[in-house]
Residue, then its C-alpha position, 0 to 999 in steps of 0.5 A: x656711551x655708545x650701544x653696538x645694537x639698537x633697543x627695541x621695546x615691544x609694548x601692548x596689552x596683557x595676552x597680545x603676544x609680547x612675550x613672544x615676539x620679544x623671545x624670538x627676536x631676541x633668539x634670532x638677533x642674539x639680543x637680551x630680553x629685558x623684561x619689565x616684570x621680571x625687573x620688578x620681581x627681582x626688587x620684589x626679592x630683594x627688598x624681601x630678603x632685606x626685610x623691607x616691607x611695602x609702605x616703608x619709606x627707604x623701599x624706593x630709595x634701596x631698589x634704586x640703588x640696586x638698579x644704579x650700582x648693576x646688582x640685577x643683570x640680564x644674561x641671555x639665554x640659548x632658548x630667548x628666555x633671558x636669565x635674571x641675576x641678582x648680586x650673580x646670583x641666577x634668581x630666575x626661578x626665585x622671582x617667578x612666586x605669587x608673593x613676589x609678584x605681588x611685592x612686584x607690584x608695590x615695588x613698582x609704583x615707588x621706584x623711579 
């Protein structure tokens, strides 16, 4: 598989800026932003709406499942602010609650 343009990873501490950056070089490169967070929100929401609860054994397995067939997609937006769709399904603003950033959390820490 060949890619047409490079990844770029911005890592660093909480308030340094990533976010940022990564939005402007995004706008100005006509590249997607990927962001990490957003990523887990949206298996957040996921494993939410399918009725998994955090702990349960099948919780890792179902979201990387999710990741491998490309149910969640990052769409690029005029502003850098990438659009996240689950299943086509714009969830920007779903994955964006405290219940889901917490989810976000536990569904971290059982994925691959």
């Amino acid at each position: 598989m060949s890619r047409s343009r490079p990844i770029v990873a911005i890592d660093g501490p909480a308030g340094s800026g990533k976010t940022t950056v990564s939005r402007l070089v995004a706008q100005r490169l006509g590249y997607v932003v990927l962001d990490t967070g957003a990523l887990y929100r949206t298996l957040a929401l996921a494993t939410s709406r399918a009725g998994l609860e955090p702990g349960r054994d099948e919780l890792g397995p179902f979201c990387n499942e999710l990741v491998e067939r490309g149910a969640i997609v990052f769409q690029a937006a005029p502003d850098g602010v990438s659009r996240v769709l689950l299943d086509g399904e714009d969830v920007s603003a779903a994955i964006r609650t405290p219940e889901m950033s917490s989810r976000a959390s536990v569904v971290s820490a059982l994925t691959d």
